[in-house]
N, C-alpha and C positions, 0 to 999 in steps of 0.2 A: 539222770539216765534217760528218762525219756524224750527230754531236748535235745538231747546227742542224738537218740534215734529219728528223731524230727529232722535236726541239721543234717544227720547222714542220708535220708528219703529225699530231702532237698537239690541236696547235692548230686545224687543219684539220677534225680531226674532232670537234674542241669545237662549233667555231661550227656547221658540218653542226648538229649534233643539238641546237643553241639553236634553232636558226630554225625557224620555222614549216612544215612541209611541207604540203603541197595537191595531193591529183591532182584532176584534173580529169575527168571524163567527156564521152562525143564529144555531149551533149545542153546540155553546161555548168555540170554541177552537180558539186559537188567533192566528194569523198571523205575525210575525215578522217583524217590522221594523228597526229596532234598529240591527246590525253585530253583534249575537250572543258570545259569550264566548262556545268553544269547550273544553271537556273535554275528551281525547280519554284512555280508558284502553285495556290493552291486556296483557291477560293471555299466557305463555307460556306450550304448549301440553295438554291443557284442550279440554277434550269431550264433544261434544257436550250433554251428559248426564249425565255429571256429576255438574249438577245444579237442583235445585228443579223445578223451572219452566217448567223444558224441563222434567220432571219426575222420577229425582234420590233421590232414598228412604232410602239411609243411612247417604249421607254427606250433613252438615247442612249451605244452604247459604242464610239465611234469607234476608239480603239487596238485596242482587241479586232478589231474589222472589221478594222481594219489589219492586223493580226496575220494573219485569215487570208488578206486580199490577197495577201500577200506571205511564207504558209507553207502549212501543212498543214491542212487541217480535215478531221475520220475524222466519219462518219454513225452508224457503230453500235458507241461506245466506252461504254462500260459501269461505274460504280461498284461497290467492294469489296461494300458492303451499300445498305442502303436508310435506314441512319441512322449519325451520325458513327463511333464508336470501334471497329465491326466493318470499317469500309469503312477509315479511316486502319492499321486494323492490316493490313489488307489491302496497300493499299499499300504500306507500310513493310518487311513480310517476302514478299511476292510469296505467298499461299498466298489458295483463296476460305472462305467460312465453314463450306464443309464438312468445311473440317480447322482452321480454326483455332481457336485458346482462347478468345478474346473473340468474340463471336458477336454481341452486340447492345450494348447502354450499360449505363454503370457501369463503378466506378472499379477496373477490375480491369487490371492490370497486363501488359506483355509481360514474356516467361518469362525467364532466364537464355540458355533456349538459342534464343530467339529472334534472327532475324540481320536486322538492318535494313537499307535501303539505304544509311544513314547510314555502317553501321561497313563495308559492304563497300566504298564509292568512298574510308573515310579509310583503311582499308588497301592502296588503290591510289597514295595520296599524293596525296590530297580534302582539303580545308580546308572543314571545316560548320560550319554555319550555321543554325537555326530561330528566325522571330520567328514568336509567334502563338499558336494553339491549338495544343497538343500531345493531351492526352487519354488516353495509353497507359500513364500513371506516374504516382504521385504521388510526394513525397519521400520519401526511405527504402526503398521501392519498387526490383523488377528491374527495371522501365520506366522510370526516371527520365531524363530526358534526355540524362544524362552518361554515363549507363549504355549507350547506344542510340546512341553513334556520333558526336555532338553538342560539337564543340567548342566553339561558340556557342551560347548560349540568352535569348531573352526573351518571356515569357509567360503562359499560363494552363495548368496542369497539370490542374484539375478541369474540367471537362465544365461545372456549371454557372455556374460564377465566367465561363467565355464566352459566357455569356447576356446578358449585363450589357455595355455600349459605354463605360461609364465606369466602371471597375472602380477601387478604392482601391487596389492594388495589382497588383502583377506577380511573376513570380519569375523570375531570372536564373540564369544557370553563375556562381559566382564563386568561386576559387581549387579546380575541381574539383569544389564537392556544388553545389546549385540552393538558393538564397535567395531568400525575400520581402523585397521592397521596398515602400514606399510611396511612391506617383505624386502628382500635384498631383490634386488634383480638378476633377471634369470638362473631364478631358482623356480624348478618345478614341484608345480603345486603339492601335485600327489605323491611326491618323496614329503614336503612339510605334511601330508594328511596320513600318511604309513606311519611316518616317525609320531606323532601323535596319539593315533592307535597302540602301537608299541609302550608307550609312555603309559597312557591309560589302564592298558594291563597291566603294565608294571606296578601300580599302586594300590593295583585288587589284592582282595583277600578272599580265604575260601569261607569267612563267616556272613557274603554280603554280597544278594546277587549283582549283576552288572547285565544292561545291555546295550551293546555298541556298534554303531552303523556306521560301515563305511562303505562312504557314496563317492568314488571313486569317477572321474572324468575321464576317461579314456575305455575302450579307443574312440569316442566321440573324435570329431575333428573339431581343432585343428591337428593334422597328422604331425606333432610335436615330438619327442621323447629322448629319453636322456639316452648318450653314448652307448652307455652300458649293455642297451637292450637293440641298442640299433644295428651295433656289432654284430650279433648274434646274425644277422641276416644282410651282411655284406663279405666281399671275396677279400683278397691280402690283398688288391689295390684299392679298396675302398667303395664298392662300385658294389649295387645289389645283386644279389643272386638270383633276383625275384624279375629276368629279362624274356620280352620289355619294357621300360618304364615310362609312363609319360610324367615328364614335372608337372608341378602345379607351380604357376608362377608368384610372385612375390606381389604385395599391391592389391591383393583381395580381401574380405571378410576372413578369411580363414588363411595363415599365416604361409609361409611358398615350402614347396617339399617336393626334392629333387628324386625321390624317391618312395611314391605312393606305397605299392605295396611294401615293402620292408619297412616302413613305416609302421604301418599298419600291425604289420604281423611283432613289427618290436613293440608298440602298445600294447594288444593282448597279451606278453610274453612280461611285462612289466607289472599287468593285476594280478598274476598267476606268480611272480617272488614277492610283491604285496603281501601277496597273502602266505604265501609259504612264511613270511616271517614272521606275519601274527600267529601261526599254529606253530612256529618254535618257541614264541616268547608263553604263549599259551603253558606249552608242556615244560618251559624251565620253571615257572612260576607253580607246576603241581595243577593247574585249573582246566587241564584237556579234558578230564574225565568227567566233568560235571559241565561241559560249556557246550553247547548245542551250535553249530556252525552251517550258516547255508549260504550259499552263494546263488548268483542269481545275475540276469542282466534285464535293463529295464525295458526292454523293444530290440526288436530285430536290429542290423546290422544296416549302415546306415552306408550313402552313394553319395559324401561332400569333403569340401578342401581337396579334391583330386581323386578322389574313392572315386572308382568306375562301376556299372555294373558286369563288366568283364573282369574287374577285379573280385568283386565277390563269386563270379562262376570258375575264376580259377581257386580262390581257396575254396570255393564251395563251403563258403562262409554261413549261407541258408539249410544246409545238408539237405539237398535237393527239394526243399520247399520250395514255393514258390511267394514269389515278394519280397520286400525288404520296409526298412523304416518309411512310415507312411502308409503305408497298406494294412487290409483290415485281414488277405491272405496268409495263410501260415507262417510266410516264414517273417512277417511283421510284427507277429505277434506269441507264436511260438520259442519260447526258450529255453536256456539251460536251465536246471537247478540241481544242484547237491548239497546233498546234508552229511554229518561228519558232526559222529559225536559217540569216539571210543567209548565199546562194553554196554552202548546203548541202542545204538543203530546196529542193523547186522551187515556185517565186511560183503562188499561188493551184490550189495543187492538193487533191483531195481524195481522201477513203479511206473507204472502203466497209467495209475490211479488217474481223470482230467481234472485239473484241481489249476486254482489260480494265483491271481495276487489278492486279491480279495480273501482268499482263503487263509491267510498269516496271520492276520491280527486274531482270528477265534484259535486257530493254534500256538501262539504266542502266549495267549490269556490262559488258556485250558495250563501251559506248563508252568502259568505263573502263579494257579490258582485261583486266577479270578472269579468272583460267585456272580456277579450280577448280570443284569441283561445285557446283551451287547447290538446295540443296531448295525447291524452288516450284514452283507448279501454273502458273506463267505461261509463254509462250515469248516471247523477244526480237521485235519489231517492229523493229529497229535498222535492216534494208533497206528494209522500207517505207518510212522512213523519208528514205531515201537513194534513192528513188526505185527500186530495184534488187527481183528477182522476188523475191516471200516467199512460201514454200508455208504460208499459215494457214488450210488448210481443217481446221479442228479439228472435232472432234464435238461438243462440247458448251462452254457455259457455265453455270456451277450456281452458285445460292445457296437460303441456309436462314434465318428469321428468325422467333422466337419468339414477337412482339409481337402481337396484334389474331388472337388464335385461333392463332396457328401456319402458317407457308406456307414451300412450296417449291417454287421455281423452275428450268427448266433449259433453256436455248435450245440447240436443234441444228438447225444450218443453217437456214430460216427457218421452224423449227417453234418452238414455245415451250408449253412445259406448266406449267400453275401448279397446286398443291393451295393447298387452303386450309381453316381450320377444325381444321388438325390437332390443335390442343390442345382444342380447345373441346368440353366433354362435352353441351352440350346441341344442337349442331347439325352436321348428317352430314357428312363428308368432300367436299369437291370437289376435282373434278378438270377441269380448262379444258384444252383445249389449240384456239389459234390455230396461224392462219397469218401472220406478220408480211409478208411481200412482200404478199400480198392483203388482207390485217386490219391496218396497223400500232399501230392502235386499239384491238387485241383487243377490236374489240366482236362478235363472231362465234367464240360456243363450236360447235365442232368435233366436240371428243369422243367422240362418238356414232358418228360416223362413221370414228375414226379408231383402235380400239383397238391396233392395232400400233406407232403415234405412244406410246401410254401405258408398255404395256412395253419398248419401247427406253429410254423415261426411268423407268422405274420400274427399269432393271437400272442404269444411268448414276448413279440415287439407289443403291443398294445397292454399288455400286463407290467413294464418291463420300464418303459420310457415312460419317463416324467420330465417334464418343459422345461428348456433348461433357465437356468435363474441370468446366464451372460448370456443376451442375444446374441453373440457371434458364434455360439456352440449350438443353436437352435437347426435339429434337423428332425423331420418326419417322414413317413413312405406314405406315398398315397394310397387311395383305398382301392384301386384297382391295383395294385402292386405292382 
């Protein structure tokens, strides 16, 4: 008798700790027990205004809307950099460009002792997953995907091979290193990197977290995209709706498109059933309720393969920010985010919170249970998240970017100082500083009036920037500012 009561205590506290636990809060919204399933998406050169949500009135991205009906939407969430492989390395190690290695593009590697989000949730007992753009490794490479946390892989390792929507190839994880493959031609990438996702969940279970990143190429250019979406934004003779057009012609870097904006707006309109299909496959498989979902893009919205900046002032692609990819101004670095993650998140709420790409990896970890230290410049958002008080009145946010003269940026509270020019020997240093609650336009330099605003960011640069290890990212402000 008493080993039957033994075996039944055993038993007892098997199932206890199968099941799924849930508290619930006196508002309704529940509190997780249970290591979540992460679902991360990211758009490549998407505006922060180019989604309905956020106020864009011609391209149509219903799920997305959905999304933040029935989740989170933050106002002042922020990109790692203001162009791909500084900004994904950002996210990936939680650190901003003022300390990290990769500063700007190019095929330059994360370190050995670089620690991703990947290898931190697989060492929490995470099952990953990346289809897409990677960018941080090549083969052979410390950054290689396998190397970085990544038990699945299928994708684009160099930066410009995801230029290209029909790429002759892809490279996978297979038995442990990353191998090319050859794909059928012209088949678009990001149908093979959806269908992938799709598949991945299909094989989940509700006893074993997962987390899965999809790093999606578009609307980056080349302005590419399957029929299906192109439709959506041409008349019954075939012909955009989006007039006038100027083509981009064939014979360039980036492939010919006789139809820029309708392009354009059918790439946005293709991340947004993307994703609509992984939150169907999500909820047929029972895993909605426990899978934490954010979307996201990795820099402003970008002016190449026939992108105009007349093309992004008519979608108002920046929602009236100012700038675009390559600027250290709002709307380069300013972006979407929604989170979406039924009976956990509260339905159509929003956040103000200024929070970054740096700020994921310590939220990611806090929902994975991670205990130990974590080197990164970011703090967890996980309450805000959970609708509960978060003290994020931080001082500052800071980035550094090498490209178009040199600039550096550092938002504190609704101040925001830009230099620019810093590299440039033939034209003098500036220094801008706005007020975002009054200017979110930054069309109104301050400056002048404000040099106390300068040395508080000019001591936050000096605290802040550490040398960079690639001289071609090496940038400073002089000591007169």
């Amino acid at each position: 008798m008493q080993r039957i009561a033994i075996f039944t205590s055993i038993l007892m506290l098997f199932v206890q700790s199968s099941c799924k636990e849930v508290k619930t809060t006196s508002d309704g919204i529940s509190e997780p027990v249970q290591k979540p399933n992460i679902v991360f998406v990211l758009a490549d050169d998407m505006g922060i205004g180019d989604l309905g949500s956020y106020g864009q009135e011609y391209i149509q991205t219903p799920n997305l809307d959905r999304m933040a009906e029935q989740g989170m939407l933050f106002t002042n969430f922020y990109s790692g950099s203001t162009v791909c492989a500084p900004s994904r390395a950002s996210l990936m190690t939680g650190m901003h460009t003022g300390h990290l290695t990769i500063r700007g593009n190019g095929e330059f590697p994360l370190k050995p002792s670089d620690t991703t989000i990947a290898q931190i949730l697989k060492s929490q007992g995470y099952h990953t997953a990346m289809f897409g753009k990677w960018g941080l490794g090549l083969e052979g490479t410390s950054g290689s995907p396998e190397k970085k946390g990544w038990d699945e892989f299928t994708g684009h390792l160099h930066h410009v091979d995801a230029h290209f929507q029909n790429p002759d190839s892809l490279w996978s994880i297979k038995g442990g290193e990353v191998q090319k493959s050859a794909i059928e031609s012209e088949v678009y990438a990001n149908e093979i990197f959806n269908q992938k996702g799709i598949e991945f969940i299909d094989r989940q279970s509700s006893d074993h977290p997962f987390f899965l990143f999809m790093s999606y190429t578009v609307p980056h250019a080349e302005l590419r995209v399957p029929d299906e979406f192109l439709e959506l934004y041409l008349d019954q003779h075939g012909n955009s709706i989006f007039t006038p057009e100027k083509a981009w012609p064939q014979g360039r870097h980036y492939g010919g498109q006789e139809y820029p904006k309708a392009a354009y707006a059918a790439m946005v309109s293709s991340v947004d059933a993307y994703l609509g299909r992984l939150l169907e496959k999500l909820k047929d498989k029972g895993l909605e309720q426990n899978t934490l979902v954010i979307f996201t893009s990795d820099n402003g919205t970008h002016i190449e393969g026939g992108r105009t900046m007349e093309d992004v002032a008519f979608f108002n692609s920046t929602a009236g920010l100012r700038g675009v990819k390559r600027d250290l101004y709002e709307g380069g670095i300013r972006t979407p985010l929604i989170a979406y993650w039924p009976g956990t998140i509260a339905k159509g709420s929003t956040s103000p919170i200024k929070a970054a790409y740096w700020d994921l990896l310590p939220t990611f970890a806090d929902f994975a249970g991670y205990q130990k230290p974590l080197a990164s410049d970011g703090i967890s958002i996980a309450n805000t998240l959970l609708s509960k008080p978060q003290d994020l009145d931080r001082e500052f946010l800071y980035w550094e970017f090498h490209e178009a003269g040199g600039k550096i940026a550092i938002r504190m509270g609704d101040w925001k100082v830009v230099w620019t020019h810093l590299l440039d020997e033939k034209t003098p240093v500036k220094c801008a500083v706005f007020n975002l609650k009054t200017d979110p336009s930054e069309s109104n330099d301050v400056a002048s009036q404000h040099p106390d605003i300068i040395e508080k960011a000019y001591a936050i640069y000096n605290q802040q920037h550490q040398r960079a290890e690639i001289k071609k990212f090496e940038i400073s402000i002089p000591e007169d500012k």
